[in-house]
C-alpha positions as CSV (number, residue, x, y, z in Angstrom):
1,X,0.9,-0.6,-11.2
2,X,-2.6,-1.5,-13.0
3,X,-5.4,1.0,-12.0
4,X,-9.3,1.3,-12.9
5,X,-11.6,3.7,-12.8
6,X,-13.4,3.4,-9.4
7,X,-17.4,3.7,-10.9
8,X,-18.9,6.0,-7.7
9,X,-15.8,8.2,-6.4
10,X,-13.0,10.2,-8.4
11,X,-10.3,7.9,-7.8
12,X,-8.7,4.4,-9.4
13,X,-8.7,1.0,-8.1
14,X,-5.8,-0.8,-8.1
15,X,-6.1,-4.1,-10.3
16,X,-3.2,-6.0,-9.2
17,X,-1.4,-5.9,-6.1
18,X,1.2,-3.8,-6.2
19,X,5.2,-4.2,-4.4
20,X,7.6,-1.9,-3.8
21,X,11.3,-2.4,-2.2
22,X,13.1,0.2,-0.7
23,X,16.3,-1.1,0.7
24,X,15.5,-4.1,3.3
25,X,11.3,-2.8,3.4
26,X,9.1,-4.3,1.1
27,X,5.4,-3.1,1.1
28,X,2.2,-4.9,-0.4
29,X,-0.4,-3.3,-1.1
30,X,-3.8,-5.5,-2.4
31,X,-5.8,-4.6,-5.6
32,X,-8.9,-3.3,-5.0
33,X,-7.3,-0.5,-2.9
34,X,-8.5,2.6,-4.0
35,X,-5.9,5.1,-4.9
36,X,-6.8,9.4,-4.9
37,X,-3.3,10.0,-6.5
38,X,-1.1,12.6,-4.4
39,X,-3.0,14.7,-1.9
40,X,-1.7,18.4,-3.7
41,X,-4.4,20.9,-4.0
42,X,-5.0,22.1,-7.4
43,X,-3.5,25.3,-6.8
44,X,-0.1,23.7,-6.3
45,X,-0.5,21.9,-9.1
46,X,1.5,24.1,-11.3
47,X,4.5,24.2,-9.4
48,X,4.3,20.2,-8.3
49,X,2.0,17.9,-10.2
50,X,-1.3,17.1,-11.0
51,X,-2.8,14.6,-8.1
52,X,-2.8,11.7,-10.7
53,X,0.6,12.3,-12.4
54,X,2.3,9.0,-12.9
55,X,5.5,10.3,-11.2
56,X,4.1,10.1,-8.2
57,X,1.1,7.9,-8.3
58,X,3.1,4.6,-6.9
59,X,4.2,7.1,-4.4
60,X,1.0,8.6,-3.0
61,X,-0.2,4.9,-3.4
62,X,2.4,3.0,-1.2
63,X,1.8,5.8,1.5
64,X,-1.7,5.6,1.5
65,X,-1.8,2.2,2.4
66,X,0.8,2.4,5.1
67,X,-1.2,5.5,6.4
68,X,-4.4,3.3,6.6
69,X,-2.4,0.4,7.8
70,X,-0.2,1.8,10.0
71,X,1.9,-1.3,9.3
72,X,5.0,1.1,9.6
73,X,5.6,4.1,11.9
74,X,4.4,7.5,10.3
75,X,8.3,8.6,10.1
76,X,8.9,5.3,8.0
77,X,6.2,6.0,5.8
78,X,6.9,9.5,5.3
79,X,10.5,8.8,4.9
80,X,9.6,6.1,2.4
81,X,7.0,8.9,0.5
82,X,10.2,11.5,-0.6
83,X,11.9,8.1,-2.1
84,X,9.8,6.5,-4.1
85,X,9.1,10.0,-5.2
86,X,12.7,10.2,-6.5
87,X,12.3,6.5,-7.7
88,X,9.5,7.9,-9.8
89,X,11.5,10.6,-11.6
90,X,10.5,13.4,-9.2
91,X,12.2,16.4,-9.4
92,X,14.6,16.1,-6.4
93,X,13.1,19.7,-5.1
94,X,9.3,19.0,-5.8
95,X,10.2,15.6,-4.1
96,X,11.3,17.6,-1.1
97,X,8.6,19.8,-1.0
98,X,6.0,17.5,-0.9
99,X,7.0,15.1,1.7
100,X,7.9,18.4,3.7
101,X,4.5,19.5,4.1
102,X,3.3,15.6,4.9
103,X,5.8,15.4,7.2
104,X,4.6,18.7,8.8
105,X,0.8,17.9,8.3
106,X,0.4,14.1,7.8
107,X,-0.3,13.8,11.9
108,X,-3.8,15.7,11.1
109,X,-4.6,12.4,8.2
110,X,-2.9,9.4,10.5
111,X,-5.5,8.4,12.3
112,X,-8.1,6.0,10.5
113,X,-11.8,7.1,10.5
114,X,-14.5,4.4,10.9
115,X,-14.7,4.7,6.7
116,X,-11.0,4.0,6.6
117,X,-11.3,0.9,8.9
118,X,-14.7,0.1,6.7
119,X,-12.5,0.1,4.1
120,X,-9.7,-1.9,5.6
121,X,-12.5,-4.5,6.7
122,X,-13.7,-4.7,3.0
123,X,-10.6,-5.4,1.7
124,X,-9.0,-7.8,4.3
125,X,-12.4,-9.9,3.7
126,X,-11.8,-10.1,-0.1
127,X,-8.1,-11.2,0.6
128,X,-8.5,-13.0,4.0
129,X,-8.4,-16.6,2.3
130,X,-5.5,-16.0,0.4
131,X,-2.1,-17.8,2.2
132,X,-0.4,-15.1,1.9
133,X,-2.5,-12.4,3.2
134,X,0.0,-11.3,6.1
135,X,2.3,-9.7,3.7
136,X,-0.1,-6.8,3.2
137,X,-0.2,-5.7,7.2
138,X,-3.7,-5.4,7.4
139,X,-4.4,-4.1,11.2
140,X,-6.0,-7.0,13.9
141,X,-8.6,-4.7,14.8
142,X,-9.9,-5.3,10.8
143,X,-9.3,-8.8,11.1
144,X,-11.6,-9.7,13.2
């Protein structure tokens, strides 16, 4: 996973796309994607990890985009969270915990926002002439 520093926001941009493969689900996600690293408040920091800690940035990354995307059911992408948590080298409790508390507060973040689909839009328009740019589930409401 190649990442940039995004110029106006405190995130990182991805570079390249990125793959992952858990068992028989493979996701794509495009670069340019903007990643925020794992969605832990700073006070849980100590006892988890730091938003942008690299065991969990392909993680909070491959989640992100299925939350925007809603390519796969929120259980699936929840499911898939804990892991590629444990793929990263996530302690096997911290891995738990976290992807507990999505699982008992991700419904509030599911639905996309008109930035989110902005977003989406941007992105499907900078890959839309690419013959493979099905694999990355972009919505049909953004590909119009």
């Amino acid at each position: 996973m190649t990442l940039q520093p995004h110029p106006q926001h405190r995130c990182y941009v991805l570079t390249d796309d990125l793959a992952v493969t858990v068992d028989d689900l493979t996701v794509h996600v495009p670069a340019g994607f903007p990643c925020d690293g794992a969605s832990l408040p700073p006070l849980a920091w100590p006892l988890l990890y730091q938003a942008f800690d690299p065991r969990v940035m392909i993680a909070a990354t491959v989640h992100d985009w299925l939350y925007y995307t809603h390519s796969q059911p929120r259980p699936v992408a929840d499911a898939l969270l804990e892991t590629l948590l444990l793929q990263g080298s996530a302690a096997r409790f911290k891995a738990r915990v976290i992807s507990g508390v999505v699982r008992l507060l991700g419904r509030w973040f599911w639905p996309n926002t008109a930035e989110d689909e902005q977003l989406l839009r941007e992105l499907y328009q900078r890959h839309q002439h690419r013959p493979d740019v099905d694999k990355f589930g972009f919505p049909l409401e953004v590909m119009k």
